[in-house]
C-alpha positions in Angstrom: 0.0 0.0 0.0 2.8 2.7 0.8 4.5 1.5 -2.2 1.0 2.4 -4.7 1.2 6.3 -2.3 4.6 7.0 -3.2 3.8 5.6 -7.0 0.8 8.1 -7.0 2.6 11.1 -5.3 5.5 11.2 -7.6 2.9 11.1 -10.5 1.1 13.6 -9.8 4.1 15.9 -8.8 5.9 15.0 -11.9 2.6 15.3 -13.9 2.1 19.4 -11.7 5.6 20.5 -12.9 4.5 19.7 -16.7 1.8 21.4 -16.7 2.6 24.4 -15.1 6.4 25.1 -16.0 4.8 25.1 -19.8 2.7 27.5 -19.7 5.4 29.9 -18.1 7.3 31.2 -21.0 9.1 34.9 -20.5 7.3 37.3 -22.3 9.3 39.6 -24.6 9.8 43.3 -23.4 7.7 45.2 -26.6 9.6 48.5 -27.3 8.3 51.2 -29.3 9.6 51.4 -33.3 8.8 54.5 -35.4 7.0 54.0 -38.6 9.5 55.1 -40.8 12.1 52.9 -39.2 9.9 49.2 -39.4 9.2 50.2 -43.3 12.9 50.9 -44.2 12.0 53.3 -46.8 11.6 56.5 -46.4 9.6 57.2 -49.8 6.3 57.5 -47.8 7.7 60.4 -46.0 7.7 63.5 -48.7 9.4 66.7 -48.1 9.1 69.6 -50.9 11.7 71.5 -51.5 9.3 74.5 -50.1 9.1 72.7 -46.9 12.9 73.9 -45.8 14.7 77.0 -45.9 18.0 75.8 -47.7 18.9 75.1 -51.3 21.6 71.9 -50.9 22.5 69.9 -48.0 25.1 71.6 -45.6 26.5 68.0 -44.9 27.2 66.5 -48.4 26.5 70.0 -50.4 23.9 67.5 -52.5 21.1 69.8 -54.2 17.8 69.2 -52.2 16.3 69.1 -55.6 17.7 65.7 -55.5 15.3 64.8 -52.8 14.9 65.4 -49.2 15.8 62.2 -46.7 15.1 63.9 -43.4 14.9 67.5 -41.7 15.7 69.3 -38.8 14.7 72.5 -36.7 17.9 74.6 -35.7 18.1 77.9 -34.8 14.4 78.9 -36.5 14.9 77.4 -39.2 13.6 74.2 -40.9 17.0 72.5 -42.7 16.5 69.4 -45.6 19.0 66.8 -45.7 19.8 64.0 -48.5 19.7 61.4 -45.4 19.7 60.7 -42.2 23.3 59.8 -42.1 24.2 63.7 -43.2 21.7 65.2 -40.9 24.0 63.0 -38.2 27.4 64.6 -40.1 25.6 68.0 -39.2 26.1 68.3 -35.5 29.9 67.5 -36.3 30.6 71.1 -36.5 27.0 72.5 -36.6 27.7 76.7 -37.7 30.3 75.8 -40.6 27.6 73.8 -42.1 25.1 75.7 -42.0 27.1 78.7 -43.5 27.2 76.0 -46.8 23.5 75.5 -46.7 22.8 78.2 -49.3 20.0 79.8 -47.1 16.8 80.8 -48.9 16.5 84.5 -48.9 
């Protein structure tokens, strides 16, 4: 009789940590991701050239009639760059730049 207790208790504890150490999986921290960055393309995202308040990119010195990747606010003013990557370049040295921006008068 102890022998068919201790058959039954390990069952049913082995059986108990199945069951419930399956349905225990770590959920995944969910983070926020812009728009722009899950579609990888930027083509939905359309500045004019009317939009900004320079003529070429004060990075690259790319015409903005090329395209405008991304913009900024510095200083009161609204500033079109080719990319992302060159509105990065910008804060390198932030005044030299914009004195190659070709300003909109």
């Amino acid at each position: 009789m102890k022998f068919k207790i201790n058959i039954y208790v390990t069952f049913i504890t082995s059986t108990s940590l199945i069951l419930f150490s399956c349905n225990h999986s770590p959920k995944a921290e969910t983070q926020y991701v812009s728009p722009a960055i899950k579609a990888k393309d930027s083509t939905h995202v359309k500045f004019k050239l009317s939009d900004v308040d320079n003529k070429l990119d004060p990075s690259c010195m790319m015409p903005l009639t090329a395209g405008i990747g991304d913009t900024l606010h510095y200083k009161g003013l609204v500033l079109g760059f080719c990319s992302a990557e060159c509105k990065k370049d910008f804060f390198k040295d932030p005044e030299g730049n914009l004195k190659l921006a070709q300003l909109k008068k």
